[in-house]
C-alpha positions as a printed NumPy array, in Angstrom:
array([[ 285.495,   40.865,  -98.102],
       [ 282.8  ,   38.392,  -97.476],
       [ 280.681,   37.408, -100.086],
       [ 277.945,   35.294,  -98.554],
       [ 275.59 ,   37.945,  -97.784],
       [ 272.279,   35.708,  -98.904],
       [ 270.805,   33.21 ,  -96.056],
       [ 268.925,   30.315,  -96.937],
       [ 266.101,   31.041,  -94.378],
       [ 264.927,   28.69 ,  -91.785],
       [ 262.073,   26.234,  -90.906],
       [ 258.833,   28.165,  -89.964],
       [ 259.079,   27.633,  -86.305],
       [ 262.434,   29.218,  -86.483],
       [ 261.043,   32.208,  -88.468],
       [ 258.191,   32.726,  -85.515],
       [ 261.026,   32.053,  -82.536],
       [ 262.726,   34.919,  -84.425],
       [ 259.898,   37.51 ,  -84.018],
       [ 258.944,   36.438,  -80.638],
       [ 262.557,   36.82 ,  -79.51 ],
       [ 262.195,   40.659,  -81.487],
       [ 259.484,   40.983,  -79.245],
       [ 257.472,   42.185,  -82.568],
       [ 253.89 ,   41.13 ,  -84.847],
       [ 253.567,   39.261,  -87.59 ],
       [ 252.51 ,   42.679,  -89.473],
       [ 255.694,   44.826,  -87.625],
       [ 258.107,   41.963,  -89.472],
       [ 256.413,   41.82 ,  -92.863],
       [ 257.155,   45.613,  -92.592],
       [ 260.986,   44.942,  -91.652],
       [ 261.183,   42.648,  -94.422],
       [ 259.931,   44.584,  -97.007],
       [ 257.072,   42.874,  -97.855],
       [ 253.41 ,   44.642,  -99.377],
       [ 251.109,   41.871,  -97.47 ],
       [ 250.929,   41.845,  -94.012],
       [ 249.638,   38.341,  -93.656],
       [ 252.604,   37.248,  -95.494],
       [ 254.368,   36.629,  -92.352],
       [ 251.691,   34.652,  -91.23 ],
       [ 252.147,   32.057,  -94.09 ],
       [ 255.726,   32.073,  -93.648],
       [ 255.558,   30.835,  -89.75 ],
       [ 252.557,   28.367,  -90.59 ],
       [ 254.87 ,   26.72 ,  -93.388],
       [ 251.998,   27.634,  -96.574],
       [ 255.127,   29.81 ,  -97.861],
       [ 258.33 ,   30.058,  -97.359],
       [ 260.722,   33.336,  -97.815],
       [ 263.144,   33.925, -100.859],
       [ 266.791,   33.847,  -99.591],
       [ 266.324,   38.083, -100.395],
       [ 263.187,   38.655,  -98.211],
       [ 265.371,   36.619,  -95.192],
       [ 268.378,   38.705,  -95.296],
       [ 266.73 ,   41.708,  -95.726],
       [ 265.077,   40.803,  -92.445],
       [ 268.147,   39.896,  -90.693],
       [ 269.921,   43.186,  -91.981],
       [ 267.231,   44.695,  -90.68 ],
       [ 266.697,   43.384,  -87.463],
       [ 270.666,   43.29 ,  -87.061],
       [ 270.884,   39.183,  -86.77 ],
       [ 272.331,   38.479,  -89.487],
       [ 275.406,   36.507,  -89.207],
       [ 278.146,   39.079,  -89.901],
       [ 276.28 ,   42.388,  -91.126],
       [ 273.891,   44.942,  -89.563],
       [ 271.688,   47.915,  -90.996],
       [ 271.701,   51.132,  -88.655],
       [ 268.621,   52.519,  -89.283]])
């Protein structure tokens, strides 16, 4: 069983390459992640916040890239 189911998440240019490659908004990925605020993503890709190790993995599960796990919604 693996046990490193937490990513640290990325720089914000990497968190913006990852929605543009989902083809989705800023809004569409706050929703994936679970987050209340859609401009949250926002601050996230401009580098005025950056994501808890939770908020990144739940939007990898999510979006099935994480590295070794995905959700079927």
């Amino acid at each position: 069983m693996h046990t490193d189911l937490l990513i640290e998440p990325p720089e914000p240019q990497e968190i913006k390459a990852a929605r543009l490659e989902l083809g989705l908004s800023q809004n569409q990925c706050s929703i994936l992640a679970g987050l209340s605020g859609r401009n949250i993503w926002a601050l996230y890709e401009k580098g005025d916040k950056k994501p808890s190790k939770q908020t990144w993995t739940i939007f990898l599960l999510a979006s099935c890239k994480h590295p070794i796990y995905c959700l079927q919604l």
